[in-house]
VEXLOTI-772786 format. One record per residue (C-alpha): residue number from 1; x, y, z; residue in three letters; chain. Coordinates in steps of 0.5 Angstrom, whole numbers. Layout:
N
<site seq="NUM" east="X" north="Y" up="Z" type="Ala" mol="A"/>
...
//
This chain:
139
<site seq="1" east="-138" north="7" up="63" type="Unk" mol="A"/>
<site seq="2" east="-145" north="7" up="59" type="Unk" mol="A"/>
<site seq="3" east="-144" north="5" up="52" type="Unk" mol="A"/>
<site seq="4" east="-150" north="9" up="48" type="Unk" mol="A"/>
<site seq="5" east="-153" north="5" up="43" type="Unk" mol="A"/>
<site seq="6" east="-155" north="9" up="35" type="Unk" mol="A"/>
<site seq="7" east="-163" north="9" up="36" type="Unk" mol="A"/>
<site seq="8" east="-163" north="14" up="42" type="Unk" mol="A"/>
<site seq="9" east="-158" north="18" up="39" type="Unk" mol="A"/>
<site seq="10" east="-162" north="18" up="32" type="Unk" mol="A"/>
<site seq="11" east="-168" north="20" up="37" type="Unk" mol="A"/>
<site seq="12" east="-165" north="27" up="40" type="Unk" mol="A"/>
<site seq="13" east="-162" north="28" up="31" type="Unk" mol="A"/>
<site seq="14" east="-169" north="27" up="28" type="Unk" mol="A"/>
<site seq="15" east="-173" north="30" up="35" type="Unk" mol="A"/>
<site seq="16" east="-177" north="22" up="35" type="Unk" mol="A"/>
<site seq="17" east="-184" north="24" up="37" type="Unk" mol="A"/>
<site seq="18" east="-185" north="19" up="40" type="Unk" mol="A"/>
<site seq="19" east="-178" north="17" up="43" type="Unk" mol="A"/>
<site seq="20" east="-174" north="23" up="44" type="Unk" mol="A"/>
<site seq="21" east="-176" north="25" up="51" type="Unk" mol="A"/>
<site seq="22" east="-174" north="18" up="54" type="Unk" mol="A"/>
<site seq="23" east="-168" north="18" up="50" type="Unk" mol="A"/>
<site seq="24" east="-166" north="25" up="53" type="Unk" mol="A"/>
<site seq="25" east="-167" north="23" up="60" type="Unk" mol="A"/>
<site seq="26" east="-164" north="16" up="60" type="Unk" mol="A"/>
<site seq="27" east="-158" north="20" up="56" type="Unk" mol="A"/>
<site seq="28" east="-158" north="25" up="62" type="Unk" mol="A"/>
<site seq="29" east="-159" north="20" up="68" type="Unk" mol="A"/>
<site seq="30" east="-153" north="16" up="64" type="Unk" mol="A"/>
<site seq="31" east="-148" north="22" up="65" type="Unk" mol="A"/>
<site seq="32" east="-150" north="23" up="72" type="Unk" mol="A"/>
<site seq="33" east="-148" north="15" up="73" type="Unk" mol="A"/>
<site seq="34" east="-141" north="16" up="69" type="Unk" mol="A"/>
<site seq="35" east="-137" north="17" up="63" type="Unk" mol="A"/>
<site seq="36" east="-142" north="15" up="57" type="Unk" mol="A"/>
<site seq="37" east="-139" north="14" up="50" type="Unk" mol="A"/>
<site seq="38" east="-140" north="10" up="44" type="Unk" mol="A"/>
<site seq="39" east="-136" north="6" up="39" type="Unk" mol="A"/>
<site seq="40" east="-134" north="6" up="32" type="Unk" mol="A"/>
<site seq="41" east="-140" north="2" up="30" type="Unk" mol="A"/>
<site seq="42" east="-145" north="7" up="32" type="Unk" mol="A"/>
<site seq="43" east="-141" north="14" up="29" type="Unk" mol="A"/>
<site seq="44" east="-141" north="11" up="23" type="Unk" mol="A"/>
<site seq="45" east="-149" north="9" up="24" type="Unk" mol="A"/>
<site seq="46" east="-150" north="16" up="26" type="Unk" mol="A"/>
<site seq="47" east="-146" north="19" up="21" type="Unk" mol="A"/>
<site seq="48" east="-151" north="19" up="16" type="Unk" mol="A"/>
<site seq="49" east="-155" north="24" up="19" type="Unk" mol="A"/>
<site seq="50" east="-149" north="29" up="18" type="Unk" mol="A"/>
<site seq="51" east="-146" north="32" up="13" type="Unk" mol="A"/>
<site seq="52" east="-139" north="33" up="15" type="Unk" mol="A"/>
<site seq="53" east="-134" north="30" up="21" type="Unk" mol="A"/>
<site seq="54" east="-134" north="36" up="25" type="Unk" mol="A"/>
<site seq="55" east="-142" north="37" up="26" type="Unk" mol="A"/>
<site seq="56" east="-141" north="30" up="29" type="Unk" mol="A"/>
<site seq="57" east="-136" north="31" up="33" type="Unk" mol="A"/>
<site seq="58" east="-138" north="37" up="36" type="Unk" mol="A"/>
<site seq="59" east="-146" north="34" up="38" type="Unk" mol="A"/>
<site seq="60" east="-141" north="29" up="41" type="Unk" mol="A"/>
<site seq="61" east="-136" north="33" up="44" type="Unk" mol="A"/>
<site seq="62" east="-143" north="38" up="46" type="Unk" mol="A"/>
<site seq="63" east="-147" north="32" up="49" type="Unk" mol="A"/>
<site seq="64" east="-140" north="29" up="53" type="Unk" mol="A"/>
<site seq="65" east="-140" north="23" up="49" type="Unk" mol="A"/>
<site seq="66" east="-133" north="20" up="48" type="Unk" mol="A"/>
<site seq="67" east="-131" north="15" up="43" type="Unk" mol="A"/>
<site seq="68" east="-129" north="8" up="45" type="Unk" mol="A"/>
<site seq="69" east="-125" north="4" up="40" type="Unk" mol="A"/>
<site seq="70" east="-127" north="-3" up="40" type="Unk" mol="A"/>
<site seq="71" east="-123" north="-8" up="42" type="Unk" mol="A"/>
<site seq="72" east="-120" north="-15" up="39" type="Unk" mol="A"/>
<site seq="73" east="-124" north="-20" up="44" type="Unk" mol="A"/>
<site seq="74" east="-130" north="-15" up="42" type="Unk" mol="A"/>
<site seq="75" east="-130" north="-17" up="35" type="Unk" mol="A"/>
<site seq="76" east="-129" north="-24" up="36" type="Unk" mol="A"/>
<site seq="77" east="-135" north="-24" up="42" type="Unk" mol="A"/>
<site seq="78" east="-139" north="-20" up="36" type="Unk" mol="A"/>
<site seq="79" east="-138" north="-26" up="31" type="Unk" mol="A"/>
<site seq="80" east="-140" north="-31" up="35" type="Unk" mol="A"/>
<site seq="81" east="-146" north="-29" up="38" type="Unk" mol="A"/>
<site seq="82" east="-148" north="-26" up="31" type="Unk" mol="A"/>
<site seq="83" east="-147" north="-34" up="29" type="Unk" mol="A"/>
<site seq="84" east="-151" north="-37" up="35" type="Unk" mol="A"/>
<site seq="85" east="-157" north="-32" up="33" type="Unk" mol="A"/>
<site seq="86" east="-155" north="-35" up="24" type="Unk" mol="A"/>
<site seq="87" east="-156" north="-42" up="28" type="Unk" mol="A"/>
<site seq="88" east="-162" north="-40" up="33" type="Unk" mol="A"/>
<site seq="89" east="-167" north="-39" up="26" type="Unk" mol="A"/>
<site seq="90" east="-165" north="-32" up="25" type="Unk" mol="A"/>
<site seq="91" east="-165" north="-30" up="19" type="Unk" mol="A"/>
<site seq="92" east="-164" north="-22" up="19" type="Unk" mol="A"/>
<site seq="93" east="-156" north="-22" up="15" type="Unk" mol="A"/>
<site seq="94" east="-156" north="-14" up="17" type="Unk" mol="A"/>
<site seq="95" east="-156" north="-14" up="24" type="Unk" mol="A"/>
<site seq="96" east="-149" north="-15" up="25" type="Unk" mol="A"/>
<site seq="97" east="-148" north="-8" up="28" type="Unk" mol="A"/>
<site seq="98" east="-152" north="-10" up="33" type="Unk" mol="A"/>
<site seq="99" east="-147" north="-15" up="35" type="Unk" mol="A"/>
<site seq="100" east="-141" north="-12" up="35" type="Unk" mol="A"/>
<site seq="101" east="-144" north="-6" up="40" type="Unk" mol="A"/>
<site seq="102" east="-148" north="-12" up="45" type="Unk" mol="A"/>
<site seq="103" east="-141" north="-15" up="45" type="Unk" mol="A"/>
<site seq="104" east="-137" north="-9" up="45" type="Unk" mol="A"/>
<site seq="105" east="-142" north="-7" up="53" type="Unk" mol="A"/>
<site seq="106" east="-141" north="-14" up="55" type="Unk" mol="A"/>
<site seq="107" east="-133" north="-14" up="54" type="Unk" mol="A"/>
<site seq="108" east="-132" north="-7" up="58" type="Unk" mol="A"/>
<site seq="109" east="-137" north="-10" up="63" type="Unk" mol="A"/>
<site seq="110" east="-141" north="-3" up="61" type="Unk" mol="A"/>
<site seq="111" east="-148" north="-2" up="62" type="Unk" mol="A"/>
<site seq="112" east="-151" north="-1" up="54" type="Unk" mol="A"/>
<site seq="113" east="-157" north="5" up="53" type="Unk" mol="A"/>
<site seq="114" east="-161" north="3" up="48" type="Unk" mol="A"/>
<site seq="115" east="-169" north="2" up="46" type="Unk" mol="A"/>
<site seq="116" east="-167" north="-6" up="43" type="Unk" mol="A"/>
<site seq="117" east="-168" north="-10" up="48" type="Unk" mol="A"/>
<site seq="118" east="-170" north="-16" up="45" type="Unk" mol="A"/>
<site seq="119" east="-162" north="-19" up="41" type="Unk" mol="A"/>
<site seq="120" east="-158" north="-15" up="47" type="Unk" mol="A"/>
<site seq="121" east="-162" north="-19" up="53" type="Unk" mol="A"/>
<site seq="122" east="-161" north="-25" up="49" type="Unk" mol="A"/>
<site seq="123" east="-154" north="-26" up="46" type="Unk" mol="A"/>
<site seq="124" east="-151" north="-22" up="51" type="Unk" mol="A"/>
<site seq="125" east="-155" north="-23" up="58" type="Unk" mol="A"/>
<site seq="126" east="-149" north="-21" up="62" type="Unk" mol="A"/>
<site seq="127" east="-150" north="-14" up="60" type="Unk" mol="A"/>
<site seq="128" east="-154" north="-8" up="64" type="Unk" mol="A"/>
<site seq="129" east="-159" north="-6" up="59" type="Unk" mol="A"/>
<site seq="130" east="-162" north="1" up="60" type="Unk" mol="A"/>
<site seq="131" east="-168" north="1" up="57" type="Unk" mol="A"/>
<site seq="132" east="-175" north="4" up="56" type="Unk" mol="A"/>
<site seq="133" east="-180" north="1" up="62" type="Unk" mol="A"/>
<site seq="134" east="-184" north="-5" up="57" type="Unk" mol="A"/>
<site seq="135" east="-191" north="-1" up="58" type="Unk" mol="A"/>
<site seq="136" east="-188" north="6" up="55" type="Unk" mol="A"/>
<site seq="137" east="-184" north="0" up="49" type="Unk" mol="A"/>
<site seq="138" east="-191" north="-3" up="47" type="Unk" mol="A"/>
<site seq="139" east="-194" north="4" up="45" type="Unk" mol="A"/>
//
């Protein structure tokens, strides 16, 4: 499974000038490779965009997105690492949902489609990070 971050759904939602087209073959290559999902955390990130339940679930049920409910150890992992980063100087508060979704791949052993790479290398490095090539990120 390959657990697909909001930043890359948000891309196809708004049409990113710059990143929808990357977004859109990762996300197709992804499917090629397995069933590709996101969690409870990214539905309701990317809920915002929609006006009703069903609009969501039928750009996922369109796209062969499923959902995958978080599990308990997740959330433990999410609060740990979310500590370690407090610890390490970081001084963001509102980045907490980027630690349950990092925790979230790490603990299904699932690789994490995403454009951030940067938390997710760090707080999680068991995780396979599929991510734009570095030259196409600095653009």
């Amino acid at each position: 499974m390959t657990l697909v971050d909001t930043n890359v759904l948000l891309d196809l939602v708004t049409a990113d000038p710059v990143w929808a087209d990357w977004s859109l073959a990762a996300l197709d290559a992804a499917s090629l490779a397995g069933p590709i999902a996101i969690n409870d955390i990214v539905y309701a990130e990317l809920s915002v965009r929609f006006d009703t339940i069903e609009a969501l679930d039928a750009l996922l049920e369109q796209a062969g997105i499923d959902l995958a409910l978080m599990p308990r150890p997740a959330l433990f992992l999410a609060g740990k690492a979310f500590l370690a980063y407090r610890a390490a100087g970081g001084a963001r508060t509102g980045v907490l949902p980027d630690f349950l979704i990092g925790a979230h791949a790490a603990v299904a052993n699932c690789d994490l489609l995403t454009r951030d790479v940067g938390r997710y290398g760090t707080y999680f490095p068991t995780v396979g990070l599929i991510t734009p090539p570095a030259k196409i990120r600095r653009a």
